[in-house]
VEXROBA-681540 format. One line per 8 residues: number of its first residue (from 1); their letters; for each residue x, y, z of C-alpha. Coordinates in Angstrom, 1 decimal. Example, Ala and Ser with C-alpha at 12.3 -4.5 7.8 and 13.67 -1.06 7.14 Angstrom:
1	AS	12.3 -4.5 7.8  13.7 -1.1 7.1
//
This chain:
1	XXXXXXXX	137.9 99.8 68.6  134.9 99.9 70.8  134.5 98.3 74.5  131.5 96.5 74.9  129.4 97.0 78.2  126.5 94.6 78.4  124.9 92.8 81.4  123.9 89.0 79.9
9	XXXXXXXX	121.4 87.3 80.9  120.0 83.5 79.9  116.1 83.3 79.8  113.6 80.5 81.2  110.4 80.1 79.7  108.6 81.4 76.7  106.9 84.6 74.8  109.9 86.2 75.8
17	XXXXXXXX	109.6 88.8 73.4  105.6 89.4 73.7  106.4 89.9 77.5  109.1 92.7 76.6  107.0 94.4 74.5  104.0 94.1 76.9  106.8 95.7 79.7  107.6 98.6 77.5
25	XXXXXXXX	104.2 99.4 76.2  102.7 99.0 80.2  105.7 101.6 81.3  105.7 104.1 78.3  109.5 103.0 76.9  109.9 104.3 73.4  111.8 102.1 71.1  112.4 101.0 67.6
33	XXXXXXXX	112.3 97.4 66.6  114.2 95.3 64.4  114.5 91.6 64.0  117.2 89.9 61.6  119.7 86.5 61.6  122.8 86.4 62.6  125.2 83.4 61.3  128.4 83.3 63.4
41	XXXXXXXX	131.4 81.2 62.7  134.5 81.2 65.1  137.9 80.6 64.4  141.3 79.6 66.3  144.3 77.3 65.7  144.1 73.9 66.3  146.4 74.6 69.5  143.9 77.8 70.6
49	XXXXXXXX	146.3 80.2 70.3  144.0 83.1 70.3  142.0 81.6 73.2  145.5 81.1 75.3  145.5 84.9 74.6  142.3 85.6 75.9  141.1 86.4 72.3  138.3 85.8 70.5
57	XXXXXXXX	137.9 85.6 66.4  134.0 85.4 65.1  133.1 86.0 61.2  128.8 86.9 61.1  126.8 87.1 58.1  123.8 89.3 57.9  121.7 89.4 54.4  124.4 90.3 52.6
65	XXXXXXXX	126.5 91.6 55.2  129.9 90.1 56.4  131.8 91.3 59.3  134.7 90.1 60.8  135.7 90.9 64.7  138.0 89.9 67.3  137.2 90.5 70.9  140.8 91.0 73.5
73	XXXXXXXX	141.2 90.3 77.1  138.2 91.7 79.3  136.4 91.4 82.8  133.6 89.6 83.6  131.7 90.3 87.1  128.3 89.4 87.8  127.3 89.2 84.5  128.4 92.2 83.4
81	XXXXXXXX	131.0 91.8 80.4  133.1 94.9 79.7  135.8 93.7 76.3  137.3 95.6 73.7  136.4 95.4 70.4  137.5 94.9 67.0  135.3 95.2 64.0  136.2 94.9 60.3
89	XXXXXXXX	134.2 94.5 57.1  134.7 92.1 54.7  133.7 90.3 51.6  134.1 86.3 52.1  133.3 84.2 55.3  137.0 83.4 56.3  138.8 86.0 58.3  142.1 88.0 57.4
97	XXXXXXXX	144.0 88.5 60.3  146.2 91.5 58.5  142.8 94.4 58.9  143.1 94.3 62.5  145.1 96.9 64.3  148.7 95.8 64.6  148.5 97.0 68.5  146.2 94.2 69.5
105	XXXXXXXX	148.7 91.4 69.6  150.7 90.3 72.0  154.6 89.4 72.2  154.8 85.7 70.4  152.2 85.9 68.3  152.9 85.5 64.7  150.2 87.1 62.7  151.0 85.2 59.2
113	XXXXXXXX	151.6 82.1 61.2  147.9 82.1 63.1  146.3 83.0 59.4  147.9 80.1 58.2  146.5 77.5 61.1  143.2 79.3 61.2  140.7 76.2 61.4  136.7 76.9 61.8
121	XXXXXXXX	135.6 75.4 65.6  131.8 75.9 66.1  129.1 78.3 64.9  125.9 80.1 66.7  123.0 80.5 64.3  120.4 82.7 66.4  117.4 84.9 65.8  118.1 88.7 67.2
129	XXXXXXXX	115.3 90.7 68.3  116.3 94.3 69.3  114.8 97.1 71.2  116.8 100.6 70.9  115.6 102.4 74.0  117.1 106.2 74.7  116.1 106.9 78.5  114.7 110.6 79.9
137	XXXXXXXX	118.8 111.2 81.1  119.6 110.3 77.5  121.3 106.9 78.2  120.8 104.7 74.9  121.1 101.0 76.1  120.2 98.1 73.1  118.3 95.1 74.2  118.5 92.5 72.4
145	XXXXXXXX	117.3 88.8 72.8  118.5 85.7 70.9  117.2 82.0 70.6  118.5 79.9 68.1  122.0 77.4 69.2  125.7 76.9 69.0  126.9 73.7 67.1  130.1 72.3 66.8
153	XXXXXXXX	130.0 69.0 64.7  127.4 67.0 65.8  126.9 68.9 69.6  124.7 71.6 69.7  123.7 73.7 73.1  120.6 76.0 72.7  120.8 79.9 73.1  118.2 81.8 75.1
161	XXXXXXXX	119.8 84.6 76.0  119.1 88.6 76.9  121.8 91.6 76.3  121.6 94.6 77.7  124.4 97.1 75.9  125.4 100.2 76.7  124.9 102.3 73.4  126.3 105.7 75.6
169	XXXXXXXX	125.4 107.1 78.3  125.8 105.5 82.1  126.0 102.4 83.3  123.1 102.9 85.8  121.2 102.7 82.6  121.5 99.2 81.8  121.0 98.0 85.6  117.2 100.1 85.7
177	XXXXXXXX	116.1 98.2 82.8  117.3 94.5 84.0  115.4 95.1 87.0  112.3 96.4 85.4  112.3 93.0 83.3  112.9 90.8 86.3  109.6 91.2 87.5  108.5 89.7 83.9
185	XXXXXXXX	110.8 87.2 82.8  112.3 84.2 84.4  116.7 85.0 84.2  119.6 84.4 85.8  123.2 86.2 84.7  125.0 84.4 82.0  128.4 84.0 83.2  130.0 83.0 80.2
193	XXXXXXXX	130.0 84.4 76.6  128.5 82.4 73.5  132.1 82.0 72.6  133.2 80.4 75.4  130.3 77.7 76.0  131.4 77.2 72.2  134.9 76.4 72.9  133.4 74.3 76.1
201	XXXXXXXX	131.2 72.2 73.0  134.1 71.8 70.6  136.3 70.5 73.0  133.6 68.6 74.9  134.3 69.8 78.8  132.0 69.1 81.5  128.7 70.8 82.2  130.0 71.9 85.5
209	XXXXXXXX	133.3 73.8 85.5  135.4 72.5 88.0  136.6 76.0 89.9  139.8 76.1 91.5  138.3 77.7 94.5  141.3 79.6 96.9  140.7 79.1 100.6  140.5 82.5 101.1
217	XXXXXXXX	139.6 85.7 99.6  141.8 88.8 101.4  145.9 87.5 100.6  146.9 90.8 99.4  148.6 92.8 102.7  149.1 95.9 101.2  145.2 96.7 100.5  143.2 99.0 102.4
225	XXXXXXXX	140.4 98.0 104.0  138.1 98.9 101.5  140.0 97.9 98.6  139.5 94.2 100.7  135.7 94.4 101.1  135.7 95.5 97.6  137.4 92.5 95.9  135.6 90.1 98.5
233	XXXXXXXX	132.5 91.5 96.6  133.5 90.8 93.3  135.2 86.9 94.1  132.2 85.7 96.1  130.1 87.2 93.4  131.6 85.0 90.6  131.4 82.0 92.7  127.9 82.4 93.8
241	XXXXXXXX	127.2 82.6 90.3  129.2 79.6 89.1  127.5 77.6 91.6  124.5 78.4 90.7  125.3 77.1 86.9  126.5 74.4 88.5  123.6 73.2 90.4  121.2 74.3 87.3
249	XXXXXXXX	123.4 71.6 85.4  123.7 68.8 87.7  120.5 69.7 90.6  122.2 67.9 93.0  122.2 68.8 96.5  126.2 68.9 96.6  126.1 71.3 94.0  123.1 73.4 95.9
257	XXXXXXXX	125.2 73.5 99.3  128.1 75.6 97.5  125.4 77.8 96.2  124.0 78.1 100.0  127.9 78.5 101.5  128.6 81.9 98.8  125.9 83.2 100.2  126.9 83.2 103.3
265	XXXXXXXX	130.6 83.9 102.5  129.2 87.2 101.1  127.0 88.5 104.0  129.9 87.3 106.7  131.6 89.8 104.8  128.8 92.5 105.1  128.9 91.4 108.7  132.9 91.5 109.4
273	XXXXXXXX	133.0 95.4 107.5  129.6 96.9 109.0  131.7 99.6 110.5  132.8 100.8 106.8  129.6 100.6 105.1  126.6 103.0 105.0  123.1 101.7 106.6  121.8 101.3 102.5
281	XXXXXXXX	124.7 99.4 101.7  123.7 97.0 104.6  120.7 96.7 103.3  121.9 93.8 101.0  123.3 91.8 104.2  119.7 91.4 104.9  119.0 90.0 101.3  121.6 87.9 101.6
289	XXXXXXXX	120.1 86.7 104.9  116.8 85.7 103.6  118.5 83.6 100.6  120.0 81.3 103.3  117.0 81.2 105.1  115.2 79.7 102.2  117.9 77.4 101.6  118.2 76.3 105.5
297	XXXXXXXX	116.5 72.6 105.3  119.6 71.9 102.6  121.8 71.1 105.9  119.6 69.0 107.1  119.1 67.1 103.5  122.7 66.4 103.0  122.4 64.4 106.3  119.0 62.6 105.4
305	XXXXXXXX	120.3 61.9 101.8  123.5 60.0 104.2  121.3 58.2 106.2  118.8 57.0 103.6  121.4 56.1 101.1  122.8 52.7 100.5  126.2 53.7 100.3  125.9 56.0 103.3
313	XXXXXXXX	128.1 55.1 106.3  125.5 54.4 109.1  122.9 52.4 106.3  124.0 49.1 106.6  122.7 49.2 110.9  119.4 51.2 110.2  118.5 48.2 107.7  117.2 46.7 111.0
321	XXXXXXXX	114.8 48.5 111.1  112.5 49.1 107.5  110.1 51.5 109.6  112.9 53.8 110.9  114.2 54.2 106.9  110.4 54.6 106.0  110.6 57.4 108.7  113.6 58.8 107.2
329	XXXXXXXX	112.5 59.3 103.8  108.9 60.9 104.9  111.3 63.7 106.2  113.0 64.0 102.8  110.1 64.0 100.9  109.3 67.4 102.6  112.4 69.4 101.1  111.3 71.9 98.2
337	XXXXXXXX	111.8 69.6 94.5  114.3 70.6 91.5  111.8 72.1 90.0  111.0 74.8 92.9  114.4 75.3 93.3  115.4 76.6 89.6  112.4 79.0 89.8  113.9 80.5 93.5
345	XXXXXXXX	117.2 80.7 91.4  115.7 82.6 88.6  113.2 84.7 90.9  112.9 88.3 90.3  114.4 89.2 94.3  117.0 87.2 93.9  118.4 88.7 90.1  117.8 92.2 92.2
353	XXXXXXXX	120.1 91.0 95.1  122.6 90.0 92.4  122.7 93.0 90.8  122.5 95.1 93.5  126.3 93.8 94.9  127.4 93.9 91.5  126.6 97.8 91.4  127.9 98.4 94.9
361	XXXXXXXX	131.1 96.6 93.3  131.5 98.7 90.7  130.2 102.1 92.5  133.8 101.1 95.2  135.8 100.2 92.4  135.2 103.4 90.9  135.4 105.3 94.2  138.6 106.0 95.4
369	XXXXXXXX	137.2 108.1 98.7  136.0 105.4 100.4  139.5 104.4 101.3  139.0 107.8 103.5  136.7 106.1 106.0  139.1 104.1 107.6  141.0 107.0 110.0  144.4 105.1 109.1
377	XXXXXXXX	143.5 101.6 110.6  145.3 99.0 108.7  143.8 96.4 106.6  146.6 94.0 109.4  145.2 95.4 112.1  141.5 95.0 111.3  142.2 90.9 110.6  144.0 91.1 113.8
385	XXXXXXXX	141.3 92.5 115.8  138.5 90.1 114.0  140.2 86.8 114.2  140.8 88.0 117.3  137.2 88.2 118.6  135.9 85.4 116.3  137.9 82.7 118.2  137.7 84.3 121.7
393	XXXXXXXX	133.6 84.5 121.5  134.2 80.6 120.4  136.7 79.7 122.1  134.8 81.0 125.7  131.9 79.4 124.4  133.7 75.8 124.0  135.3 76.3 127.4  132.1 76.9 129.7
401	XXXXXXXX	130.3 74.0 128.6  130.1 72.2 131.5  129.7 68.4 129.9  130.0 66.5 127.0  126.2 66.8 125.7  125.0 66.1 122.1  123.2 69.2 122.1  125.8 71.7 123.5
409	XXXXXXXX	128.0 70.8 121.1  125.6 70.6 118.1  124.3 74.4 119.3  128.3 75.3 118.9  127.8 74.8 114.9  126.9 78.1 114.2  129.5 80.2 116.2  132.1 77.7 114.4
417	XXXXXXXX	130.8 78.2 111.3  130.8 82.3 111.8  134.4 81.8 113.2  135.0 79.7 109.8  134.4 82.5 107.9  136.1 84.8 109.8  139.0 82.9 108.5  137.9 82.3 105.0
425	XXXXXXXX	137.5 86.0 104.6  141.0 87.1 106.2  143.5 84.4 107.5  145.3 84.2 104.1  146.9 87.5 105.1  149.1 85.2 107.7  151.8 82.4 107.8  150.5 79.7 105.7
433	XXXXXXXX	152.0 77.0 107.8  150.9 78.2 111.4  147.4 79.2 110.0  146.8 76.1 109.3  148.1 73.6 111.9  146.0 76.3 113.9  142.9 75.8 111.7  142.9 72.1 111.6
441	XXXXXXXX	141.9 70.8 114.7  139.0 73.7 114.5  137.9 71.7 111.0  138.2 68.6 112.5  135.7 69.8 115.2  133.1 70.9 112.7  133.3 67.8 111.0  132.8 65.4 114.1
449	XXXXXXXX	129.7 67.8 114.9  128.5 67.7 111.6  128.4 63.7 112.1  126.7 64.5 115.5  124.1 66.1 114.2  123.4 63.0 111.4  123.3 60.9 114.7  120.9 63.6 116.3
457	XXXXXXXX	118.4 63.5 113.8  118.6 58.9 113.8  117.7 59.7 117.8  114.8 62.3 116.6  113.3 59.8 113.9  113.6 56.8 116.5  111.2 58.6 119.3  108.5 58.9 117.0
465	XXXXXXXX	108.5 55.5 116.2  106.1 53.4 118.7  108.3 50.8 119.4  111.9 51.7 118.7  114.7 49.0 118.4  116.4 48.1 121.0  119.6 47.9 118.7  119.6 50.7 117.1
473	XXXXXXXX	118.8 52.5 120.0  121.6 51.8 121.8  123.8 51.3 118.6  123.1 55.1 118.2  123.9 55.5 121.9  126.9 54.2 121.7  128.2 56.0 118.4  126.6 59.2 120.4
481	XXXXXXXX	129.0 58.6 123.0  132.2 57.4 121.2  132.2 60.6 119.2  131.9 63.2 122.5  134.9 61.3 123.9  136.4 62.4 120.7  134.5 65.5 120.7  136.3 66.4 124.0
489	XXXXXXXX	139.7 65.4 122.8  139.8 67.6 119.8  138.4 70.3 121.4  140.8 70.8 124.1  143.5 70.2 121.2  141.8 73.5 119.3  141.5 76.0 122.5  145.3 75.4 123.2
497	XXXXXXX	146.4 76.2 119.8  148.9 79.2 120.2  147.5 82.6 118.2  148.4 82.4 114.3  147.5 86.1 113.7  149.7 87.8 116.1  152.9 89.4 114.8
//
């Protein structure tokens, strides 16, 4: 048995392997080269059983070489895939299940009976072109690139794809060579094996996997501190990542506001732990930072794309006026195009930022000291003391406004949001029932302002028109209006919410 360590990583654009080569030869990286064709065929029962087990069964031909292996239950974070391995020579193309180690399977799994089901599913066909590369530290990492594609009856995908594998050696190896070759070629982590986008083809799923996101990421009270932080890093790092795949396949702006919301999920967490973590650790807060920055006009397209759509609840009034919806749709014009966005999401800075939180995950996971930082506070205590704070610094806020005013209350989106994410990050730790009759009226107040600040930017669009519509000006005025009352209603509903967190 072996266990696999590779960092996977799907390629945009061309001459990829003219570029590697041009890399290694610019930077003095000794290597030897080989190229051959790999023929893959996968295997499971008709009912998956091996897939239900978190298994998977391959066959590859090479020349005259047939190998059979089966892969067990792993981890994948960030695209790093760590699985054990099961290799096994043999002489035809259909696998026998009996050359495997009788250790690998699991209670109520019948070994004769899964040979006996054993139907072919999909195959990937796909040129390999490796580098063997044995660093100054004497870390040996293989780097190997494949294009060809998986088929399954008549669906095919196409691979593009770049491995990094740990040969021996460190791990730190195989993160300084992906970010020497971000600054050449055009990735972004490949999330899931060519196995699994196989099974995806054979059994036709959707191009965007529908993740059962939890409402919060800290539920376990017996962690420390760090051991929170630390699994925080890992979560919102697989959902950052699987939103990106998800607005790649659909590049729609719903799918491009989750990708924007991880983000920030992540650095609220560099924020809420600051105390705990060293000024270079905080360094990727600041990363973090700029992403959203970039990504800052998508609020403000979600509400164009309601107001110029003809489906969208305010469209049928604005129809009154053809020069206001002309207006509108200048100011969407102005937001960055598909096009610009996949290259942001495949930019060298942002790979860098990706990898550098998945090596800060693994550098905690692995060290069990940092747990000493926390001089005995509990991880309780700490939730306590920042939901706490979060909903006071609100809470004040929402109190000393002196008037209902559009603009008060739209400059309160960002301290709710902050306070939002307070809770996503720790208010699973409390009573689920008085969390959230606590939280709702708090939600219901960021969506009313969310609305607000749709019917802010109608008002905007209207002044720069020379002669404005009487009708929908004081339509708006009215719907302005209408939703302070309410506004003011819900708000005073939220401050006098009795504490959830206190025990």
């Amino acid at each position: 048995m072996t266990t696999e360590i590779e960092l996977k990583y799907l390629v945009l654009g061309d001459n990829t392997v003219e570029k590697i080569t041009q890399v290694f030869g610019r930077e003095n990286i000794h290597f030897s080269y080989q190229e051959k064709q790999l023929a893959n065929c996968y295997f499971d029962t008709p009912e998956l059983n091996l897939r239900q087990h978190d298994m998977g069964l391959r066959v590859r031909r090479s020349n005259n070489h047939i190998e059979q292996t089966i892969k067990t239950a792993g981890q994948v974070v960030g695209g790093l895939h760590s699985r054990p391995e099961y290799n096994v020579n043999i002489e035809s193309d259909f696998p026998i299940l009996s050359l495997f180690p009788d250790e690998i399977w699991q209670s109520g799994q019948s070994v004769a009976n899964i040979q006996h089901e054993l139907v072919a599913l999909f195959n990937t066909d796909f040129k390999r072109c490796t580098w063997l590369i044995t660093d100054a530290n004497g870390n040996e990492v293989e780097l190997a690139y494949d294009q060809g594609e998986i088929a399954s009856a008549e669906k095919k995908e196409t691979i593009h794809e770049l491995e990094f594998e740990l040969v021996q050696g460190d791990t730190s190896a195989l993160f300084n060579l992906a970010s020497l070759l971000f600054k050449a070629l055009a990735l972004r982590p490949g999330i899931k094996s060519k196995a699994a986008r196989g099974y995806a083809l054979w059994r036709t799923e959707p191009a965007v996997e529908q993740v059962q996101q939890t409402s919060y990421i800290c539920e376990n009270r017996s962690n420390s501190i760090a051991q929170a932080f630390t699994y925080g890093l890992g979560h919102g790092l697989t959902l950052l990542q699987k939103s990106i795949e998800g607005y790649l396949a659909t590049q729609t702006l719903d799918e491009l506001v989750k990708v924007k919301a991880n983000l920030a999920v992540l650095r609220h967490g560099f924020w809420l732990f600051a105390d705990y973590l060293t000024e270079e650790e905080l360094l990727i807060r600041n990363e973090l930072s700029h992403f959203i920055h970039l990504l800052a006009w998508v609020d403000n397209a979600i509400h164009l794309r309601e107001l110029t759509n003809k489906t969208g609840n305010y469209r049928k009034k604005l129809d009154f006026s053809k020069q206001l919806i002309k207006q509108l749709k200048i100011e969407k014009r102005r937001f960055p195009n598909n096009e610009d966005i996949c290259q942001l999401l495949h930019n060298s800075r942002f790979n860098q930022l990706q990898l550098s939180i998945l090596q800060l995950y693994l550098l905690r996971s692995e060290n069990k000291a940092v747990d000493n930082y926390e001089g005995g506070e509990t991880l309780i205590k700490f939730a306590q003391d920042k939901i706490q704070f979060s909903l006071s610094e609100i809470s004040t806020q929402m109190k000393n406004m002196a008037s209902s005013h559009c603009q008060r209350y739209i400059a309160q989106s960002k301290p709710l949001y902050r306070s939002s994410l307070t809770g996503t990050w720790l208010a699973g730790l409390f009573d689920n029932e008085l969390r959230d009759k606590f939280r709702r009226p708090w939600l219901d107040l960021q969506q009313g302002i969310s609305e607000l600040q749709s019917l802010w930017i109608i008002q905007l669009q209207l002044e720069k028109l020379s002669d404005p519509p009487k009708k929908i000006v004081q339509w708006q005025q009215s719907k302005v209006e209408g939703l302070l009352v309410a506004l003011d209603n819900t708000k005073a509903i939220a401050i006098a919410m009795p504490p959830y967190w206190l025990e």
